[in-house]
PDBQT receptor file of N, H, CA, C and O in Angstrom, charges set to zero:
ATOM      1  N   UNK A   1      -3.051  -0.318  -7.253  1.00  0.00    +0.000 N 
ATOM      2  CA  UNK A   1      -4.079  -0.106  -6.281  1.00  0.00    +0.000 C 
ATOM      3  C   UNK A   1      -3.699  -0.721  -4.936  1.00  0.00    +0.000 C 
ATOM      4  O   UNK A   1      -2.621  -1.287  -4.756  1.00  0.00    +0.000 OA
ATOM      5  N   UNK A   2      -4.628  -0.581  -4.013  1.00  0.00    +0.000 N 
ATOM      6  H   UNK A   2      -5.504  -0.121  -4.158  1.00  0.00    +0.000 HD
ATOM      7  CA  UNK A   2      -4.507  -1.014  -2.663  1.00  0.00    +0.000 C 
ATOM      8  C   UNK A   2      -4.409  -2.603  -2.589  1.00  0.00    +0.000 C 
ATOM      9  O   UNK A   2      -3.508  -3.102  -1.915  1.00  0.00    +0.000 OA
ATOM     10  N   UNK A   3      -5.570  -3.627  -3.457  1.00  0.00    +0.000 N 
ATOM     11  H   UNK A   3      -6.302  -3.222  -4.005  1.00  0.00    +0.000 HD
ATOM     12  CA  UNK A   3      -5.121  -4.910  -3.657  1.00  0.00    +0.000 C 
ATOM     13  C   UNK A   3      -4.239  -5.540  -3.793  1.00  0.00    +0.000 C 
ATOM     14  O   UNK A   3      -3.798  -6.381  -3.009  1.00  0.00    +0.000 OA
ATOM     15  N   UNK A   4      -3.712  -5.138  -5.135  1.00  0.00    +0.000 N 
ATOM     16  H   UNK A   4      -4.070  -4.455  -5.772  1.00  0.00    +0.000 HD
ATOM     17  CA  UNK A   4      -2.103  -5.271  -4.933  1.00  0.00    +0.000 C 
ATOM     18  C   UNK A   4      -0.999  -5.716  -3.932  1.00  0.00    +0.000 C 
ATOM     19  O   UNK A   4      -0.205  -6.655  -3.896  1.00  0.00    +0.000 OA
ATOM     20  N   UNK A   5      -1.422  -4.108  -2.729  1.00  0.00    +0.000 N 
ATOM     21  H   UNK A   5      -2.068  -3.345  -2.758  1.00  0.00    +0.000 HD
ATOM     22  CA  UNK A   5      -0.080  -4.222  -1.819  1.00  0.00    +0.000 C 
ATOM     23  C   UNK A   5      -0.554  -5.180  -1.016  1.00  0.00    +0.000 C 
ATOM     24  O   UNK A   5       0.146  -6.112  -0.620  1.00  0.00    +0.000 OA
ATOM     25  N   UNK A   6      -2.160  -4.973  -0.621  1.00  0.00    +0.000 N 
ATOM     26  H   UNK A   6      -2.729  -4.216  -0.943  1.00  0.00    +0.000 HD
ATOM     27  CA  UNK A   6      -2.669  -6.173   0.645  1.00  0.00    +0.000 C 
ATOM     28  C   UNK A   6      -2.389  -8.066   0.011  1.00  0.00    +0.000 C 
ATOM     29  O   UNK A   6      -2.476  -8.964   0.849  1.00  0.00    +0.000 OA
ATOM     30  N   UNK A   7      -2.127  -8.354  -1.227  1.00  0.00    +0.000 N 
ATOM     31  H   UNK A   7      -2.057  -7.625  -1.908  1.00  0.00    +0.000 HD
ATOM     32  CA  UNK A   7      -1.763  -9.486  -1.858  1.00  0.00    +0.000 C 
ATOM     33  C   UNK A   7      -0.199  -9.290  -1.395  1.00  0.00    +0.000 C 
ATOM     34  O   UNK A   7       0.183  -9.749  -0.319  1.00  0.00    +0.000 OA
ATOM     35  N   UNK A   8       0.582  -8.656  -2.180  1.00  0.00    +0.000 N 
ATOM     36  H   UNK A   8       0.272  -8.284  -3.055  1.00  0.00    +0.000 HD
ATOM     37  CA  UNK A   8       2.224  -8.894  -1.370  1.00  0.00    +0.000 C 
ATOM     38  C   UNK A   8       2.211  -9.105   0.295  1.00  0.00    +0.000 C 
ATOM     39  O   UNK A   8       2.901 -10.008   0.771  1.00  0.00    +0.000 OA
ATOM     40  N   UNK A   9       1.571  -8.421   0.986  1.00  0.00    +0.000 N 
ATOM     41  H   UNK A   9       1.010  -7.688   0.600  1.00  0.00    +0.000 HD
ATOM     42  CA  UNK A   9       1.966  -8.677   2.340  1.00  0.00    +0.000 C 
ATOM     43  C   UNK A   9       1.379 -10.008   2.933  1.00  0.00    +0.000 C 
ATOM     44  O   UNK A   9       1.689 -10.632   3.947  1.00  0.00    +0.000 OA
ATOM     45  N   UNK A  10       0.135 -10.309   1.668  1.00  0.00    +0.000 N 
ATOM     46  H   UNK A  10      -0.117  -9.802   0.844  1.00  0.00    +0.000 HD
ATOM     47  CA  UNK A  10      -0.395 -12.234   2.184  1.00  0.00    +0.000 C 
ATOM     48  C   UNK A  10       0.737 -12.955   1.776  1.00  0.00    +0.000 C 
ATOM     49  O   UNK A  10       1.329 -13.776   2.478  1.00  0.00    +0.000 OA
ATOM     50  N   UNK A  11       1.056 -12.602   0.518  1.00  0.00    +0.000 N 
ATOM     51  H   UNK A  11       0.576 -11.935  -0.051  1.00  0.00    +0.000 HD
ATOM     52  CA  UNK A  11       2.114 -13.966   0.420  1.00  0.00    +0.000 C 
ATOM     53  C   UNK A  11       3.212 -13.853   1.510  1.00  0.00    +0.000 C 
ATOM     54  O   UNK A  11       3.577 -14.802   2.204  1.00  0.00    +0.000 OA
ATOM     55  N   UNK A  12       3.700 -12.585   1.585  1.00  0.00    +0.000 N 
ATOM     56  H   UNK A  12       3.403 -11.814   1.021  1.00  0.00    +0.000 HD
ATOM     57  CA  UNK A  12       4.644 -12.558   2.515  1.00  0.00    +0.000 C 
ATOM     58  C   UNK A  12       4.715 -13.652   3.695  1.00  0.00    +0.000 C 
ATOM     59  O   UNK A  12       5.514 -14.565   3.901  1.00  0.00    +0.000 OA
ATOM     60  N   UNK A  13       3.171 -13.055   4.640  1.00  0.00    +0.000 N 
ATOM     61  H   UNK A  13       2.522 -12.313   4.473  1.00  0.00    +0.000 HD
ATOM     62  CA  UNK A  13       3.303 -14.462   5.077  1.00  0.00    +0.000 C 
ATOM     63  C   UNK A  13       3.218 -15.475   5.066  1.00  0.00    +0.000 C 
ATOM     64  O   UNK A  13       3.456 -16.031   6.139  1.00  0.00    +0.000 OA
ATOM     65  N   UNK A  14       2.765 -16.501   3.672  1.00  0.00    +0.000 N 
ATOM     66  H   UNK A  14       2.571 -16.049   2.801  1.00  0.00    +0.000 HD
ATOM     67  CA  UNK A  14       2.442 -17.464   3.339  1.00  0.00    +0.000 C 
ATOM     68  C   UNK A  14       3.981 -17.982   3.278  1.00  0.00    +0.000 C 
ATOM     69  O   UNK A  14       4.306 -19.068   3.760  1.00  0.00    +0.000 OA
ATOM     70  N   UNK A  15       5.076 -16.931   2.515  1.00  0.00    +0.000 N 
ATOM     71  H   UNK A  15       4.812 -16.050   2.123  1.00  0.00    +0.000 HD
ATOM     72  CA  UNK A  15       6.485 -17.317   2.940  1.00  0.00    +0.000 C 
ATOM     73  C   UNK A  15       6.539 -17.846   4.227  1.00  0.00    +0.000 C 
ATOM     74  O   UNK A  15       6.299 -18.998   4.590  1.00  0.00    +0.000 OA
ATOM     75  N   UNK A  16       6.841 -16.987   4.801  1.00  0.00    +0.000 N 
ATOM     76  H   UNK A  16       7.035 -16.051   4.506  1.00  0.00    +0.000 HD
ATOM     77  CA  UNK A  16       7.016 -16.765   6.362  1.00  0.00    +0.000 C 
ATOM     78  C   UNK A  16       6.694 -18.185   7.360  1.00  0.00    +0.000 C 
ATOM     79  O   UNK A  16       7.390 -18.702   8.234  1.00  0.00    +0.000 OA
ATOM     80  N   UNK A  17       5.383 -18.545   6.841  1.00  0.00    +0.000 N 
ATOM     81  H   UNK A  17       4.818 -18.125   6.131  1.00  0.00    +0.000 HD
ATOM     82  CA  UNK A  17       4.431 -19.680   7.228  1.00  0.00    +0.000 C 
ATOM     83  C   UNK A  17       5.149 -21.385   6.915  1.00  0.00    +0.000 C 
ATOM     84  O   UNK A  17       5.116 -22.505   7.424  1.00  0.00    +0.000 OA
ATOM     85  N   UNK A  18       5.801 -20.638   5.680  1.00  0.00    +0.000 N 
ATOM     86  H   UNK A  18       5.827 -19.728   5.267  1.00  0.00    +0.000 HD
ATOM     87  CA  UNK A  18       6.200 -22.345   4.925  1.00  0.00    +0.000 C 
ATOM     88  C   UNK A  18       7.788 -22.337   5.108  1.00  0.00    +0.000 C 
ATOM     89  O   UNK A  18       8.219 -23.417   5.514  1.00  0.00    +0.000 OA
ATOM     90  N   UNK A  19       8.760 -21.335   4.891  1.00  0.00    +0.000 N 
ATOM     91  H   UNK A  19       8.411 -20.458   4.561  1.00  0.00    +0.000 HD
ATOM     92  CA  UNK A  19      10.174 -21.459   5.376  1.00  0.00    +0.000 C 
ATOM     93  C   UNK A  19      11.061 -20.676   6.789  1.00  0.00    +0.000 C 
ATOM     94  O   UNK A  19      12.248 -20.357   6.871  1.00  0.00    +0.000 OA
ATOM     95  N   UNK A  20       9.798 -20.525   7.917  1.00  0.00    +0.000 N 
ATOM     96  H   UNK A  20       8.835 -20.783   7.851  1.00  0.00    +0.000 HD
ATOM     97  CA  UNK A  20      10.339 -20.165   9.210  1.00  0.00    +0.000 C 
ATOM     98  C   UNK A  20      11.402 -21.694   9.570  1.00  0.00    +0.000 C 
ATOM     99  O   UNK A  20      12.583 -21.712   9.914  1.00  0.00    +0.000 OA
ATOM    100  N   UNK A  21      10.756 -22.491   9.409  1.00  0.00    +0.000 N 
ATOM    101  H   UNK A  21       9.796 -22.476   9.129  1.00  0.00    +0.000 HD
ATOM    102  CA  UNK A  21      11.614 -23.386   9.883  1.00  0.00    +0.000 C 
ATOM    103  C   UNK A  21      12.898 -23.995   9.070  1.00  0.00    +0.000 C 
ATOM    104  O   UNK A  21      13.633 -24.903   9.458  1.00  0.00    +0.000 OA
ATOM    105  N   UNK A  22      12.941 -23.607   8.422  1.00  0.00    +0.000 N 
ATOM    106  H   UNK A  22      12.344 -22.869   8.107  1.00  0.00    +0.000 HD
ATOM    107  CA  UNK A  22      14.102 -23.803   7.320  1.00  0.00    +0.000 C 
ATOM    108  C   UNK A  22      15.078 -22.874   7.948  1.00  0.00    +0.000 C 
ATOM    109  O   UNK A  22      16.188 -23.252   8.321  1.00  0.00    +0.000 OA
ATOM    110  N   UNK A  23      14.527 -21.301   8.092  1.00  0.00    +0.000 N 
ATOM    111  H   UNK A  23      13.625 -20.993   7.789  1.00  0.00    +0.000 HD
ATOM    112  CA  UNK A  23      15.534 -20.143   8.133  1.00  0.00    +0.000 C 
ATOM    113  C   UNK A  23      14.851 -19.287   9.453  1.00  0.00    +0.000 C 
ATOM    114  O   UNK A  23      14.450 -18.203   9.028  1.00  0.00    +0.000 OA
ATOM    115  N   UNK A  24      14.663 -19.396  10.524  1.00  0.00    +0.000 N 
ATOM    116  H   UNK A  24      14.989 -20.276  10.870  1.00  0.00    +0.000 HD
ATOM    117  CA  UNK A  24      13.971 -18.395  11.679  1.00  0.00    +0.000 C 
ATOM    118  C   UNK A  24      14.372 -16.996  11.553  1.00  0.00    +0.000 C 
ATOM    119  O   UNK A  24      13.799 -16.132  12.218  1.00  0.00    +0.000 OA
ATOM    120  N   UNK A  25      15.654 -16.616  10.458  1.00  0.00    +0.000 N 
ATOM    121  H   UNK A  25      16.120 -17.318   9.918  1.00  0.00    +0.000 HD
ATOM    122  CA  UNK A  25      15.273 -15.147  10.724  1.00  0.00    +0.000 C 
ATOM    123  C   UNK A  25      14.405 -14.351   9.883  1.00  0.00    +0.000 C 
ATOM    124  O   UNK A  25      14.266 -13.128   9.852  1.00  0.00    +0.000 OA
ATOM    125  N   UNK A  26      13.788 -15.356   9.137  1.00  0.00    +0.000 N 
ATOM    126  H   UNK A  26      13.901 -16.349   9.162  1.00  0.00    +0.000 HD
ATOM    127  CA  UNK A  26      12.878 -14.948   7.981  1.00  0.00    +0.000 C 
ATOM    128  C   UNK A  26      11.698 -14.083   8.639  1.00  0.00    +0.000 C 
ATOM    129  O   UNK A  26      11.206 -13.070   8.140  1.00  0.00    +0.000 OA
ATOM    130  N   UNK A  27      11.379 -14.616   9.727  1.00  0.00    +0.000 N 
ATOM    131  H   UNK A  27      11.778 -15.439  10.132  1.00  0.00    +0.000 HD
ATOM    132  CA  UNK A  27       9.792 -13.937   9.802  1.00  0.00    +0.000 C 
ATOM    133  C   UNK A  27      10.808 -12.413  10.523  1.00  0.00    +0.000 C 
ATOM    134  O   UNK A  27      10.283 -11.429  10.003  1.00  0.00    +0.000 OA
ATOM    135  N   UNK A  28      11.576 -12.098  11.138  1.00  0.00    +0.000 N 
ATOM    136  H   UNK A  28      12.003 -12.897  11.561  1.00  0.00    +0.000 HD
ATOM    137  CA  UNK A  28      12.668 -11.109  11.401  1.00  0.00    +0.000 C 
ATOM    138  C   UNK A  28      12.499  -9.620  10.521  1.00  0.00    +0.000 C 
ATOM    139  O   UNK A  28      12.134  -8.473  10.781  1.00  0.00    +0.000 OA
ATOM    140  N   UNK A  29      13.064 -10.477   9.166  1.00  0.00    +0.000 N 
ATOM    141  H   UNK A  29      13.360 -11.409   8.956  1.00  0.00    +0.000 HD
ATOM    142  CA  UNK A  29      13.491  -9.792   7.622  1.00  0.00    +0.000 C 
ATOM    143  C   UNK A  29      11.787  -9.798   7.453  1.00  0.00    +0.000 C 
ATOM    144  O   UNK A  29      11.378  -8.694   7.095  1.00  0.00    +0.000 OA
ATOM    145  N   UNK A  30      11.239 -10.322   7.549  1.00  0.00    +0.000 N 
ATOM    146  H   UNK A  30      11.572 -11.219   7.841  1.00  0.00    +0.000 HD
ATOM    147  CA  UNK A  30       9.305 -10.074   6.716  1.00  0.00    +0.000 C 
ATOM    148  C   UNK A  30       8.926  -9.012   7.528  1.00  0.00    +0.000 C 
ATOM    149  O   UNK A  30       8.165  -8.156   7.078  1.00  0.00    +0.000 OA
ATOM    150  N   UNK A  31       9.386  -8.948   8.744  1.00  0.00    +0.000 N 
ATOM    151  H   UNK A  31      10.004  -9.644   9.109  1.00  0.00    +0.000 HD
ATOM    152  CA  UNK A  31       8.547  -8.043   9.469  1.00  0.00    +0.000 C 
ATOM    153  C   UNK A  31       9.036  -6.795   9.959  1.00  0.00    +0.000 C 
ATOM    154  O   UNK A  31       8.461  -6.086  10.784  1.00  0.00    +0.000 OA
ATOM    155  N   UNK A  32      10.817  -6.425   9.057  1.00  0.00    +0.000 N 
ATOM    156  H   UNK A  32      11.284  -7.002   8.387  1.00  0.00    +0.000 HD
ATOM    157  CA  UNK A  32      11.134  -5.407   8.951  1.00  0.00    +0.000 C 
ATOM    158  C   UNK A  32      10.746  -4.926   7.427  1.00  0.00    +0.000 C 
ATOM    159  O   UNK A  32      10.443  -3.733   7.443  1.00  0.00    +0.000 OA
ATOM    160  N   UNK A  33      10.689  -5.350   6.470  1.00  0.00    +0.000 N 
ATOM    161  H   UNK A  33      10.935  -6.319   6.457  1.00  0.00    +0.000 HD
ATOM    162  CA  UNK A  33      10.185  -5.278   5.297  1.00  0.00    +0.000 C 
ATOM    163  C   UNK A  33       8.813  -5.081   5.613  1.00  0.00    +0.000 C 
ATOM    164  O   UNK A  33       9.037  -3.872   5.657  1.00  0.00    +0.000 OA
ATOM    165  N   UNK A  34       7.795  -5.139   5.831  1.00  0.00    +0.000 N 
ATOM    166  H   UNK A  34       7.614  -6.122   5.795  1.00  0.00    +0.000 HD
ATOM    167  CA  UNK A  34       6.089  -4.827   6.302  1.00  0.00    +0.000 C 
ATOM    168  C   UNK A  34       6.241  -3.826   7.151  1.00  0.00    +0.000 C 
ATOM    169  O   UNK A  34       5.205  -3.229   7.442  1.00  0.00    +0.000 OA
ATOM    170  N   UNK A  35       7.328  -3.429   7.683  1.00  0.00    +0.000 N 
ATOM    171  H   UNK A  35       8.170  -3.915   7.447  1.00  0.00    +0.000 HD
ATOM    172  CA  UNK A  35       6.818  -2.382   8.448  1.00  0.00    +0.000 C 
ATOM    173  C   UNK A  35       7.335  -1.057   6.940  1.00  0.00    +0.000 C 
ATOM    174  O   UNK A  35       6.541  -0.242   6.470  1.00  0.00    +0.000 OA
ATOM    175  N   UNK A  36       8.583  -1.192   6.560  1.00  0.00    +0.000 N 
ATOM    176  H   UNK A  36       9.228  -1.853   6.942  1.00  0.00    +0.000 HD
ATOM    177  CA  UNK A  36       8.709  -0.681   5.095  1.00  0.00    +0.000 C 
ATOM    178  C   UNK A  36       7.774  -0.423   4.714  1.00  0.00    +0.000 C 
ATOM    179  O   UNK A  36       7.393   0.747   4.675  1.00  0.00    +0.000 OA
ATOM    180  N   UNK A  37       7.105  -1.376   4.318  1.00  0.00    +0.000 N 
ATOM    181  H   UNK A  37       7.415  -2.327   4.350  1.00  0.00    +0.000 HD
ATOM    182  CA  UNK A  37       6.024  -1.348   3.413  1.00  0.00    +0.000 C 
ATOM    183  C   UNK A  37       5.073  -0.529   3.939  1.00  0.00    +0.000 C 
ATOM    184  O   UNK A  37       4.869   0.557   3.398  1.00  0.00    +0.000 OA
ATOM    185  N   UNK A  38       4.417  -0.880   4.960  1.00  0.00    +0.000 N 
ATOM    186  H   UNK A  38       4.582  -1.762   5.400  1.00  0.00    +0.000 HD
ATOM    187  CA  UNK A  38       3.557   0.015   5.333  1.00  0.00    +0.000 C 
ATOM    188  C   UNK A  38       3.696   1.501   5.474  1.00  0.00    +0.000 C 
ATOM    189  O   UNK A  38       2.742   2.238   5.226  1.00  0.00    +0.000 OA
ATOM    190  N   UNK A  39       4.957   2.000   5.898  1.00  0.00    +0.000 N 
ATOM    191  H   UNK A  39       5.733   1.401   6.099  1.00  0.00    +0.000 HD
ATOM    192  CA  UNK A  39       4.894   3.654   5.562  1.00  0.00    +0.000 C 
ATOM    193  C   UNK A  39       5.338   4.214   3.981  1.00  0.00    +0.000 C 
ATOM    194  O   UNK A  39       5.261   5.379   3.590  1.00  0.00    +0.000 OA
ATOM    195  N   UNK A  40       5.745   3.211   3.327  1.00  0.00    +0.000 N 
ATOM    196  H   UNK A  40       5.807   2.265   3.645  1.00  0.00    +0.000 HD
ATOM    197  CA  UNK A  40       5.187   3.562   1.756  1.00  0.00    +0.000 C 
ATOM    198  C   UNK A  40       4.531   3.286   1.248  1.00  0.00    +0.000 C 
ATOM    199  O   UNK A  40       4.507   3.726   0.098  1.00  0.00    +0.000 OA
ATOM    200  N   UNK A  41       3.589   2.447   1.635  1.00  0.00    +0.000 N 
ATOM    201  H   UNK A  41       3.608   2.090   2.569  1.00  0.00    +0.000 HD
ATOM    202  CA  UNK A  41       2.255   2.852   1.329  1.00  0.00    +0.000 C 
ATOM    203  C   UNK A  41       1.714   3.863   1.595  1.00  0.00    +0.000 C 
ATOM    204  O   UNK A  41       1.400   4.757   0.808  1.00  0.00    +0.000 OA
ATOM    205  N   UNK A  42       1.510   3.812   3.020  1.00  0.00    +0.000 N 
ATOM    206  H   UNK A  42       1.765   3.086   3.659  1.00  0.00    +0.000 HD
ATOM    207  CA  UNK A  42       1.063   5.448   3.321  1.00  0.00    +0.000 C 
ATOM    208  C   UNK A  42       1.461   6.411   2.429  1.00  0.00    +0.000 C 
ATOM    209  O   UNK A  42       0.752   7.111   1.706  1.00  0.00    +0.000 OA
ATOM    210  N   UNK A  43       2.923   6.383   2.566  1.00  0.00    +0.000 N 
ATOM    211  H   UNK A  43       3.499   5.815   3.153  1.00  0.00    +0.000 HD
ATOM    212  CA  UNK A  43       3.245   7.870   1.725  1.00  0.00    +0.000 C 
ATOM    213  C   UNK A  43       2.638   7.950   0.104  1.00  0.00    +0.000 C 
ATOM    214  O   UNK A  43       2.236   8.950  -0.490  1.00  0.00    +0.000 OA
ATOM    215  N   UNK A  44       2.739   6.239  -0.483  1.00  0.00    +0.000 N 
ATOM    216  H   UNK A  44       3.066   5.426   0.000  1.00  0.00    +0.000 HD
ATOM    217  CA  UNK A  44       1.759   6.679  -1.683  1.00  0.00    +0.000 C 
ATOM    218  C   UNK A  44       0.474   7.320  -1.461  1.00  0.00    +0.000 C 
ATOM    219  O   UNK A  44       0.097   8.353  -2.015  1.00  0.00    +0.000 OA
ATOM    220  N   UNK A  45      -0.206   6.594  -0.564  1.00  0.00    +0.000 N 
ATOM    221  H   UNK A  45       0.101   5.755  -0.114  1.00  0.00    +0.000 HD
ATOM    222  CA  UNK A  45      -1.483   7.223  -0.227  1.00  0.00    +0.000 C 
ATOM    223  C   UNK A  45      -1.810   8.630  -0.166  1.00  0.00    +0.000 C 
ATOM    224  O   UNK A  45      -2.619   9.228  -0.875  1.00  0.00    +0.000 OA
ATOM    225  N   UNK A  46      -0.736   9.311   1.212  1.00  0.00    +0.000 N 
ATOM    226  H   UNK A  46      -0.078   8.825   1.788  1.00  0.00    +0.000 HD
ATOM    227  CA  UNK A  46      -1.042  10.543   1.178  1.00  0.00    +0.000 C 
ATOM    228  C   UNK A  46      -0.542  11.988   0.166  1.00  0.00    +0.000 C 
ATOM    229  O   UNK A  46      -0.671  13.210   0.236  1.00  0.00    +0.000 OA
ATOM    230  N   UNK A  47       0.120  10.934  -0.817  1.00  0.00    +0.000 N 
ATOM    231  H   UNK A  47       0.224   9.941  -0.874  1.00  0.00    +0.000 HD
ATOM    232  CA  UNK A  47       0.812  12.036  -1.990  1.00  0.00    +0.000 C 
ATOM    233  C   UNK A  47       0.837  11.679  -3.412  1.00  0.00    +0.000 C 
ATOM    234  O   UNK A  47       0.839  12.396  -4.413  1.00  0.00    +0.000 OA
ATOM    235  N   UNK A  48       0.852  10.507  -3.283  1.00  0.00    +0.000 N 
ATOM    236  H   UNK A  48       0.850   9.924  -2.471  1.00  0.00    +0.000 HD
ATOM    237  CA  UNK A  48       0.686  10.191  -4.809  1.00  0.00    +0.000 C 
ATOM    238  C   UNK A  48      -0.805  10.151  -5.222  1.00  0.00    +0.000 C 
ATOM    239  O   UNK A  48      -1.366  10.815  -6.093  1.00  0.00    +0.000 OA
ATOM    240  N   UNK A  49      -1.186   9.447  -4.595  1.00  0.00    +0.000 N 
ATOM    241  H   UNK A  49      -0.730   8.908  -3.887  1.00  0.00    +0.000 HD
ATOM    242  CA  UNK A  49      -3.130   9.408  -4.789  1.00  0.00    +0.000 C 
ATOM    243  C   UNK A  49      -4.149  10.234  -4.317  1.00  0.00    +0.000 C 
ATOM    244  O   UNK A  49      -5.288   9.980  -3.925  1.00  0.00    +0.000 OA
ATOM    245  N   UNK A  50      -3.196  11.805  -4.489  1.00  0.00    +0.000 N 
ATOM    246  H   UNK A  50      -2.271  12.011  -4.808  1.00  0.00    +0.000 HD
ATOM    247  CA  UNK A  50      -4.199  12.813  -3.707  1.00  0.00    +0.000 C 
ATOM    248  C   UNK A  50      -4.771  13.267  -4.913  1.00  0.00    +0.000 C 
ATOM    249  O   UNK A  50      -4.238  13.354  -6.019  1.00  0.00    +0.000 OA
ATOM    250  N   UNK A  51      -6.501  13.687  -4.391  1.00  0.00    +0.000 N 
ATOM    251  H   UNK A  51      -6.934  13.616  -3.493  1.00  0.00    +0.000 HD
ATOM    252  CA  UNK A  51      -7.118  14.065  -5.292  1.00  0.00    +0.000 C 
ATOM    253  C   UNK A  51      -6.956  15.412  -5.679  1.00  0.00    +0.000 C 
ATOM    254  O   UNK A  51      -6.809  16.270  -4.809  1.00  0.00    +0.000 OA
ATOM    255  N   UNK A  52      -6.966  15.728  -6.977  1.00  0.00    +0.000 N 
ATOM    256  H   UNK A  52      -7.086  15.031  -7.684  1.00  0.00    +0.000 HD
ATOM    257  CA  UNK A  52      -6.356  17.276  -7.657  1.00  0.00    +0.000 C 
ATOM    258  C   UNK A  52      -7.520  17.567  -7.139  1.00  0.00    +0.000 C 
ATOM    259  O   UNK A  52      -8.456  16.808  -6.889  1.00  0.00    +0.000 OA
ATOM    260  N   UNK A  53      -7.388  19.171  -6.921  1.00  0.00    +0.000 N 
ATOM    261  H   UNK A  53      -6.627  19.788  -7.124  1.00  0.00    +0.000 HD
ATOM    262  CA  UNK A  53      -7.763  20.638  -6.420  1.00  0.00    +0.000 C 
ATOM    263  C   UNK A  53      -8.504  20.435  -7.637  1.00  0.00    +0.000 C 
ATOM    264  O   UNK A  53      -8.064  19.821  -8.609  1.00  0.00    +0.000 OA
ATOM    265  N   UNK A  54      -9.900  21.089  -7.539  1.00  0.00    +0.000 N 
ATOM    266  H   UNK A  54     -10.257  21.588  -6.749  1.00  0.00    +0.000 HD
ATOM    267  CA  UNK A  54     -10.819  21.208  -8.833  1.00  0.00    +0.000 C 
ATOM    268  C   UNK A  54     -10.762  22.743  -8.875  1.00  0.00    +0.000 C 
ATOM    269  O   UNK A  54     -10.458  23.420  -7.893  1.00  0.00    +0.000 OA
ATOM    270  N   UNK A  55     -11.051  23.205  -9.986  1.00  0.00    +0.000 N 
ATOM    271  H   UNK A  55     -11.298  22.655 -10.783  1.00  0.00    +0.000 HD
ATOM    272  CA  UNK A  55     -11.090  24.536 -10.319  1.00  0.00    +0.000 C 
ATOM    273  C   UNK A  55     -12.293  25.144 -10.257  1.00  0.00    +0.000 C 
ATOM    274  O   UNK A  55     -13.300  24.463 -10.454  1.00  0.00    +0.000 OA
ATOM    275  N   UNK A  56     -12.396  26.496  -9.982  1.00  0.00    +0.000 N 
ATOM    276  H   UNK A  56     -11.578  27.049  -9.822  1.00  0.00    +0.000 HD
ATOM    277  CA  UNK A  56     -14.057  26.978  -9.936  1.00  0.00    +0.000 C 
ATOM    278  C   UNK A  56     -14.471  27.397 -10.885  1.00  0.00    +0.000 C 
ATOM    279  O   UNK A  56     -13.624  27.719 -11.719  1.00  0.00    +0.000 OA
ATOM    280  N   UNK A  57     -15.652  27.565 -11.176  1.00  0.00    +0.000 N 
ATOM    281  H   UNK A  57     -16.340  27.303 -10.499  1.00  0.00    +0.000 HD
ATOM    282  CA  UNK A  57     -16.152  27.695 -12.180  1.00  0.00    +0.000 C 
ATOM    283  C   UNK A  57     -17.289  29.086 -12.119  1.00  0.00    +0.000 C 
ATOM    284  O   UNK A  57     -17.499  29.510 -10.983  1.00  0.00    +0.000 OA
ATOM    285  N   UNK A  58     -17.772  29.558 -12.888  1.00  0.00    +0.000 N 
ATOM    286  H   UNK A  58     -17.601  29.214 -13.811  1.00  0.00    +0.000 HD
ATOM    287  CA  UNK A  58     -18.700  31.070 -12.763  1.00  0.00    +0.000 C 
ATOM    288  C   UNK A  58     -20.237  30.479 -12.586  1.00  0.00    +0.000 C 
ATOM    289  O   UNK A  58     -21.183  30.955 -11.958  1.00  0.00    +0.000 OA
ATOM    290  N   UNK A  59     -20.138  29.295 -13.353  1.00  0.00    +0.000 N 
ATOM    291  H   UNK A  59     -19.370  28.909 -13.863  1.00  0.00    +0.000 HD
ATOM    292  CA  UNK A  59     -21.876  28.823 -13.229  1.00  0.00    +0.000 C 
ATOM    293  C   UNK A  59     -21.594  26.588 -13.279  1.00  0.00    +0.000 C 
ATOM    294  O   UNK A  59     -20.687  25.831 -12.931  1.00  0.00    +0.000 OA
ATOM    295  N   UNK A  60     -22.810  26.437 -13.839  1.00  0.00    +0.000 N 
ATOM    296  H   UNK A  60     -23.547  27.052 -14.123  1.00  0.00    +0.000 HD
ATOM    297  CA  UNK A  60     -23.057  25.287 -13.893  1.00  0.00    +0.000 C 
ATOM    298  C   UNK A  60     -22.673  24.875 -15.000  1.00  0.00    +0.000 C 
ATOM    299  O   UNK A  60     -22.184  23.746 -15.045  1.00  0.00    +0.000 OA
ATOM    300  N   UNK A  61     -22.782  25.665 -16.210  1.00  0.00    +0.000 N 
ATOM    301  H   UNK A  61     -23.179  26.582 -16.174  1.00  0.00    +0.000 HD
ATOM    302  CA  UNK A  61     -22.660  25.414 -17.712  1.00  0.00    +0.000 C 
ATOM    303  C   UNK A  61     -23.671  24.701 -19.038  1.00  0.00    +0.000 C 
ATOM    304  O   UNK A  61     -24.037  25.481 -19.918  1.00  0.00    +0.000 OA
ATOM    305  N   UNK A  62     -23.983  23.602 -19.109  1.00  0.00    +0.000 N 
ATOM    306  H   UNK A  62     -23.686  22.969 -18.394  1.00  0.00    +0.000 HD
ATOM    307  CA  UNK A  62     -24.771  22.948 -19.783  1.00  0.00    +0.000 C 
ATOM    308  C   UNK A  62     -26.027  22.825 -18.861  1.00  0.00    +0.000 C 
ATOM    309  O   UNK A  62     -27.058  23.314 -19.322  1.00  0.00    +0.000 OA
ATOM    310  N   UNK A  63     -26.089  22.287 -17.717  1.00  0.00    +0.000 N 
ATOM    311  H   UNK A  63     -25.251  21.890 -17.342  1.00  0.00    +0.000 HD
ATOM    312  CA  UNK A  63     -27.374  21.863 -16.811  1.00  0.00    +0.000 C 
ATOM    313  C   UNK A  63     -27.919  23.327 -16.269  1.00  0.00    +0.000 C 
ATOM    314  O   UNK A  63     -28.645  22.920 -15.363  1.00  0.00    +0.000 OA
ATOM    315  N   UNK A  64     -27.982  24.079 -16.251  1.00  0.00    +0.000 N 
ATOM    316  H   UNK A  64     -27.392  24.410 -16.987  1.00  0.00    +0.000 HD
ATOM    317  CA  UNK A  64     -28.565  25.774 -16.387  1.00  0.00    +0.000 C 
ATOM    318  C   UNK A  64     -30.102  25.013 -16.668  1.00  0.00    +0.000 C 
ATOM    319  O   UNK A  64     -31.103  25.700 -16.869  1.00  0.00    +0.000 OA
TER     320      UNK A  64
């Protein structure tokens, strides 16, 4: 689900937050990776989690 990805991109920066100063090109690499991320997400969004085409039907069926 969407939770999920919005949890990876917190820790991300919770990385980011605690070893910029260890390594400065970290927040660099996080924020070419998030931008990654973000257009695959999208693309899950707009293709993997599309809602199926419903089929038609002649009547209502049971609720008549």
């Amino acid at each position: 689900g969407t939770f999920d990805d919005y949890l990876e991109q917190f820790l991300l920066f919770g990385y980011v937050s605690l070893f910029s100063c260890v390594y400065p090109l970290a927040a660099v690499l996080v924020v070419l990776n998030n931008i990654t991320e973000v257009y695959s997400d999208a693309f899950k969004m707009c293709h993997v989690f599309k809602r199926p085409f419903s089929e038609p039907a002649a009547n209502i069926g049971v609720w008549q």
